[in-house]
N, C-alpha and C positions, 0 to 999 in steps of 0.2 A: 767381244762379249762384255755387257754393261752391267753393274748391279745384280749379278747373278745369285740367287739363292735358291739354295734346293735342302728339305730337310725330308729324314725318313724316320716318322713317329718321333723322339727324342733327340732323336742324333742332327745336329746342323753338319748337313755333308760339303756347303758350299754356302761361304757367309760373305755377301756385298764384293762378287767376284769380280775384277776386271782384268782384260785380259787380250792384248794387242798380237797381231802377227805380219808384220810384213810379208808381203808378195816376195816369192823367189829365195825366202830364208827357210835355213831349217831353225826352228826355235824350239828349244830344251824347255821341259815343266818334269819338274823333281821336287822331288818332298816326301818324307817318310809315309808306310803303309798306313793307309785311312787319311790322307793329309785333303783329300778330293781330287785328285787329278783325273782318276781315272772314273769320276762322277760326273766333272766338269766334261770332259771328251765324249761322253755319254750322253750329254744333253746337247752338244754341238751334234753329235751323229744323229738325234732323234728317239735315242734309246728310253731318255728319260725326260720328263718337261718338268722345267727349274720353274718353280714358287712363284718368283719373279726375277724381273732383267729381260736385255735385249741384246739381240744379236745382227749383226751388221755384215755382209757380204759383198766385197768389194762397193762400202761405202753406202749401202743399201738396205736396211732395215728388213730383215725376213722372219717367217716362223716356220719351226721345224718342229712336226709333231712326229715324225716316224724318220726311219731308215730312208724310205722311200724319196722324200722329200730332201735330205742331207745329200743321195747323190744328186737328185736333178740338178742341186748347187754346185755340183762338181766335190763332191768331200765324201771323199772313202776314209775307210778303218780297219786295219787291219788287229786283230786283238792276240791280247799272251797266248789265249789258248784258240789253236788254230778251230775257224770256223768251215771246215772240209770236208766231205762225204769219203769216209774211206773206198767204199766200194766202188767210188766212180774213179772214171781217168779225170786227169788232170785239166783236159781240154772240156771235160762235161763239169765238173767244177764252177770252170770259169762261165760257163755257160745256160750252166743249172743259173732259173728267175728270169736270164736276160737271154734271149731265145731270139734271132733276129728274122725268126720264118717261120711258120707254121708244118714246113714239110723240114723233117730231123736231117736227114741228108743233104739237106742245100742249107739248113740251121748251120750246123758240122763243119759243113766247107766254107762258111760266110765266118764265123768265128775262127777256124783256124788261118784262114788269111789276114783276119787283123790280129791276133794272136802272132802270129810269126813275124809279120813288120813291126811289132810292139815288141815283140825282143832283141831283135835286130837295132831298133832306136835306144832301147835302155839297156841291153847286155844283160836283161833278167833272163837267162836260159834253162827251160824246162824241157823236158822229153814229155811232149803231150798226150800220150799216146796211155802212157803206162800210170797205172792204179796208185791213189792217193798212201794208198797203204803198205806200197813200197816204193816210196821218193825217199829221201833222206830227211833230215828235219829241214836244213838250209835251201834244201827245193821246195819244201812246203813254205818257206818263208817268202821265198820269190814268187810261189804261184799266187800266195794270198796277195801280194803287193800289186802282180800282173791284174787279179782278177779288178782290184779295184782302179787299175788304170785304165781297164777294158772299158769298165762301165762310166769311164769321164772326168775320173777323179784330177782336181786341180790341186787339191790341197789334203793330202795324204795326213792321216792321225795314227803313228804306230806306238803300240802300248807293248811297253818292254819286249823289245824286237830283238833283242840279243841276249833273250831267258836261256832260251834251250842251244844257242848255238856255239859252234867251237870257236876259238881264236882265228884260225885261219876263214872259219865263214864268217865271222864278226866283221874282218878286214875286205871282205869280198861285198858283205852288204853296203858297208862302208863306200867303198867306191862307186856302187849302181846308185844310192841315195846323192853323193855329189852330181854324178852325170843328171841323176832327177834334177837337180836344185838348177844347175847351167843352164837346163832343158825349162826353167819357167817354175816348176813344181814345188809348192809351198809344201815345208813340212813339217807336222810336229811333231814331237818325239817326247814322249814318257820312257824314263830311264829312272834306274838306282844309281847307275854309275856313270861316276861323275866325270872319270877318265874320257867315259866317250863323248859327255858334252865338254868337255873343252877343247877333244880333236876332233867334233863336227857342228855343234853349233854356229849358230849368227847373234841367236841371245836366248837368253834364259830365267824364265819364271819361276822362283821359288816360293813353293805352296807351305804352310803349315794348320794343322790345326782348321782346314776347311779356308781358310785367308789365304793370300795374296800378300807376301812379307818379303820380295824381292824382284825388281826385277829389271835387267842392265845386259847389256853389250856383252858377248863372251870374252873383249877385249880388256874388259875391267872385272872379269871375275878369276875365282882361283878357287881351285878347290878346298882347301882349309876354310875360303867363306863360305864355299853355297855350303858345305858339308854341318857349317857352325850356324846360318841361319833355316836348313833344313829340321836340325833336331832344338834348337835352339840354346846349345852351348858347345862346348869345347869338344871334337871329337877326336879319340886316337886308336885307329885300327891298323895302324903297322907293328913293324916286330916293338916287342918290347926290349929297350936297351939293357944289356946285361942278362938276359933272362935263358941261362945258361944251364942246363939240367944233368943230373949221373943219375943215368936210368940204373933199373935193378935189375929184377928174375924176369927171365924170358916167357910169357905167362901164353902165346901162343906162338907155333913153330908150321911151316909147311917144309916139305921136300917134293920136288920134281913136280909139283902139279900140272896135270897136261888136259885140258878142256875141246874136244871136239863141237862143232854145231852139227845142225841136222844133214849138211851136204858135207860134211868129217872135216870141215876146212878146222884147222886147228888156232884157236881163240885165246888159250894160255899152252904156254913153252917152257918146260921146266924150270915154274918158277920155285924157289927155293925165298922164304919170308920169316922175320923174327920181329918181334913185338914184345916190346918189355917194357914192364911196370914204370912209370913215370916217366914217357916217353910220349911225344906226337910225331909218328912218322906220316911225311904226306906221299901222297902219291899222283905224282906227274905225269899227262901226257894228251895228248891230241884224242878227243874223242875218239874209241870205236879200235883201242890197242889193247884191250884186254880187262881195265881198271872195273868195267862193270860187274866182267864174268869173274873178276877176282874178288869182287865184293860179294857177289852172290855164293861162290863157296866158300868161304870164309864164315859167311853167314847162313849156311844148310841149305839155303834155295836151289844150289843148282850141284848133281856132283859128279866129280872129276871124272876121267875115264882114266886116269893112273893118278898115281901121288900119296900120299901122306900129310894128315892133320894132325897136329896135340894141340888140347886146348886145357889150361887151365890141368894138367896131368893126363885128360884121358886122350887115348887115342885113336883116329878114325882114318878108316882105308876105304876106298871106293865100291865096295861087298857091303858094308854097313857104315855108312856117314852121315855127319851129324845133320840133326833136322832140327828146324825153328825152335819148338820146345823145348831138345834137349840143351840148343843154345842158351837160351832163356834160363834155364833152369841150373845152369855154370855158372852165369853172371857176364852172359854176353851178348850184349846188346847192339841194334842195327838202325838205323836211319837212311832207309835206303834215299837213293837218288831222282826218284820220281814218286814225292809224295802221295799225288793224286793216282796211281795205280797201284802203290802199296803199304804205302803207310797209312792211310785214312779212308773212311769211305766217305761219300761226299753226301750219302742221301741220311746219315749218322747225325745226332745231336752229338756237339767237341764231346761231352763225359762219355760218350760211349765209343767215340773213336780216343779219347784219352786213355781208356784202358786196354783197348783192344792188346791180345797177346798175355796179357794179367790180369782179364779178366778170373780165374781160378784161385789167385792170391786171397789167403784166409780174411786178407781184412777188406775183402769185396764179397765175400762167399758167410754163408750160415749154413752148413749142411750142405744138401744140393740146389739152397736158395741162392740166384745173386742179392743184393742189397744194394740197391740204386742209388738210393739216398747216400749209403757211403761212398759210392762211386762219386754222384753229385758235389758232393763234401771237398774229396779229393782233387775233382779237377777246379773246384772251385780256388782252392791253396794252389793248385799249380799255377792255373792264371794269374795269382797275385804274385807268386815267386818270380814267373818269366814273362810277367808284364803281355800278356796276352790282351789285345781290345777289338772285340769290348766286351766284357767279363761277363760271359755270357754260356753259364755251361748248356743251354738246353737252344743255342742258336744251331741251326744246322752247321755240320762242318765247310760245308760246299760256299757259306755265305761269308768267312775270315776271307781277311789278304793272302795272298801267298805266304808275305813275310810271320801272318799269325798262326797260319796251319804250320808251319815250319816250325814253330813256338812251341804249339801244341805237341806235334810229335819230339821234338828234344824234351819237354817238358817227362812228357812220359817213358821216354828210355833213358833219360839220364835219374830219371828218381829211383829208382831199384836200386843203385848204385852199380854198377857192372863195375865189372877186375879187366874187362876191354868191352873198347867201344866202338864200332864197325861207321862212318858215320860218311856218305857218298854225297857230295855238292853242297853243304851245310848250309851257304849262302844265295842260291840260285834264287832268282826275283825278289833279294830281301835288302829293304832299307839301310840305309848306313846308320842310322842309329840301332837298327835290330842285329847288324852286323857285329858292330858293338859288342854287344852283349852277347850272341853267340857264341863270339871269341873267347870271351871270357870267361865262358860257361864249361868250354872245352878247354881252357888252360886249366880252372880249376878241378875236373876232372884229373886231368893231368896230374897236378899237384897233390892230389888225393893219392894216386898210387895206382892209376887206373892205365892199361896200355890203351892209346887211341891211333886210330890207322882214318887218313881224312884223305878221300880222292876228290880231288877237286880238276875243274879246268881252268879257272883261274891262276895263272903263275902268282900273281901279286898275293893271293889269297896263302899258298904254299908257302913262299917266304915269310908270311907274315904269322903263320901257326905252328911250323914243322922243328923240329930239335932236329932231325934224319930226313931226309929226301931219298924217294926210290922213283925212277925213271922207267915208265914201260912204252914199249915202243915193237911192234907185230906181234904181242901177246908174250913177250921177252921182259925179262928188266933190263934196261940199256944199260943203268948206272945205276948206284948210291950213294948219297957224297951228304958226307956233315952240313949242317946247314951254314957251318963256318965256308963252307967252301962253294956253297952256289952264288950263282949271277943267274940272271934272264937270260943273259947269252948264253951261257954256257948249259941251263938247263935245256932252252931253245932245240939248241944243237943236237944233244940225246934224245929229245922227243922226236923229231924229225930223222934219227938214227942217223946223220951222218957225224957223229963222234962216238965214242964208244970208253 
């Protein structure tokens, strides 16, 4: 890609781009939310047509005005947010547009025969059979990658490919991307984190500000630099040295809480939890051991079928438990872990998904009027306080970064001030400069006098926030260990339950 420019009304999304990839590498493009990466891969796919510039195809000058056209080139995309029909199987997925028969029966049986030697070759293995809507997240990620190897893809574009998945599937895409790469398969990779381009790159383009401000061998990079020329200075998101805390009053308490699902399989196991005033407890574990459904009663969403809650003095039993409002109305506030399903609506201007939950608070309200303009007002200061771009309160919420709707929503539960704060994946698809800052937003909380309970799946992320560490592992607490006293390893090991 040559002199690439692309702008949208005011904004230059992509300024005098260039942009190389060798054959048979995977090559790394990182750069903080809104830097143009995922602008730039958009206009290689066909999605969007740059201003001006040229692009080159094994040495060959093409034009790509559509989707259509990017795969005839052999270039699929697989994107953050999966592109899948829930209601279909897996095999009709990959099938759905690219249809090799006019009669569906012999379509069917022509697609699952290259379907099955196309996993057999890459070790992407899907149950084809069964509905989009119950694969796991890391099956949707393989069928999305299958679908565009179906269709010919030579040179694969995946945009934040390890958003939604756990460590263990991180490590597992990990190795089917290698075997791609042996196998001929160019690839590029939009990432936040930096860990993983330096344990799978070949080299790597660092974007800022719509430019092209790096770009070198994985052999000569280090994370301290791409991370310093991604934001363009000095960045520090590990633990802070000395930052040694004596919590106070125990301001939320559970006993025995026990969670069935709808088949009675049992999701939380008497867990017993304390949370106290200047504290950051985090909480550890391998997706899908309980940490969501412990966030959701904690936070009124979902409630027990046994146990005991006190929050802030009052008490709640599973005959009357607390509900969102009354949370709200304690000073206890939630950032759940799947923005786009619960924190925000996406078809919202940010000011109205800024307030959403507070919307009734006196100084949005006149009587039974809301007052927009004060809403307006409000999310306009929040944007400025948490560096939200582009300061924009009346832009749909659906149109931010990931890492800006994520802004948005702390923005708006951490400003009430809450006495605890419920807060599930804090970082999930967000820049290491917005990481930054997240951290620090959540320490100060902390420091404020506030309890925070932070589930993350990131280990590095854990160590790097927590005073107290709690380990769950089959809807249990495995462990809890000072943060004086964790390692990787030895957290590792309770997540995976074999130590105790």
């Amino acid at each position: 890609m040559r002199a690439m420019h692309k702008r949208f009304g005011a904004v230059l999304a992509n300024v005098d781009v260039n942009l190389t990839v060798r054959a048979g590498t995977v090559h790394g493009l990182v750069g903080e939310n809104g830097a143009g990466k995922s602008t730039l891969m958009s206009v290689l796919y066909g999605f969007y047509q740059a201003d001006s510039g040229t692009i080159a195809v094994n040495g060959s000058d093409v034009k790509i005005d559509n989707a259509d056209d990017a795969i005839a080139l052999g270039i699929g995309m697989v994107h953050q947010h999966f592109m899948l029909v829930d209601t279909l199987s897996a095999l009709e997925n990959v099938m759905l547009g690219a249809e090799p028969h006019w009669l569906l029966q012999r379509a069917t049986a022509m697609v699952r025969g290259k379907l099955e030697t196309l996993m057999q070759a890459t070790g992407l293995h899907v149950q084809l059979d069964t509905l989009v809507a119950d694969l796991a997240v890391g099956d949707r990620q393989r069928l999305e990658i299958l679908k565009a190897l179906y269709r010919g893809a030579r040179v694969l574009i995946l945009d934040e490919p390890t958003a939604v998945l756990t460590p263990q599937e991180t490590l597992q895409l990990f190795e089917v991307l290698k075997g791609l790469r042996a196998q001929g398969t160019t690839i590029i990779l939009i990432t936040h984190k930096l860990k993983e381009v330096m344990g799978l790159c070949d080299y790597v383009t660092v974007m800022r500000a719509g430019q092209v401000v790096e770009e070198l061998p994985i052999s000569h990079a280090t994370i301290a630099g791409l991370a310093e020329a991604m934001v363009g200075r000095k960045v520090h998101i590990g633990r802070v040295e000395g930052d040694v805390r004596q919590p106070g009053d125990v301001l939320l308490s559970t006993q025995g809480l026990e969670v069935k699902d709808a088949m009675q399989v049992l999701r939380l196991s008497g867990v017993n939890l304390q949370l106290r005033a200047g504290e950051i407890v985090g909480v550890a574990g391998v997706s899908g051991n309980g940490q969501s459904e412990l966030l959701d009663v904690l936070s009124g969403l979902l409630t027990p079928s046994k146990g005991e809650l006190t929050v802030l003095g009052q008490q709640f039993a599973p005959v009357s438990w607390l509900d969102p409002q009354t949370a709200r109305s304690l000073g206890l506030a939630h950032v759940p872990e799947d923005r786009h399903a619960r924190a925000l609506v996406m078809a919202f201007a940010a000011w109205e998904s800024a307030v959403l939950g507070y919307d009734g608070l006196s100084q949005y309200c006149s009587g039974p009027w809301m007052r927009h303009e004060a809403m307006q007002h409000a999310t306009s200061d929040m944007m400025e306080r948490f560096d939200v771009r582009p300061r924009d309160p009346a832009l749909l919420s659906s149109k931010f970064s990931g890492g800006n709707q994520q802004k948005v929503v702390l923005a708006r539960e951490l400003g009430q001030a809450p006495k605890v704060l419920l807060v599930g994946q804090p970082t999930r698809g967000v820049d290491i400069g917005a990481i930054e800052f997240i951290y620090s937003q959540l320490r100060a909380m902390r420091d404020a006098g506030c309890a925070v309970l932070v589930v993350s799946s990131e280990l590095d992320e854990i160590l790097a926030l927590s005073d107290r560490v709690i380990v769950m592992n089959q809807g249990r607490i495995a462990g809890e260990l000072a943060i004086s006293e964790c390692t990787e390893a030895g957290l590792g090991l309770l997540m995976t339950g074999a130590s105790q």
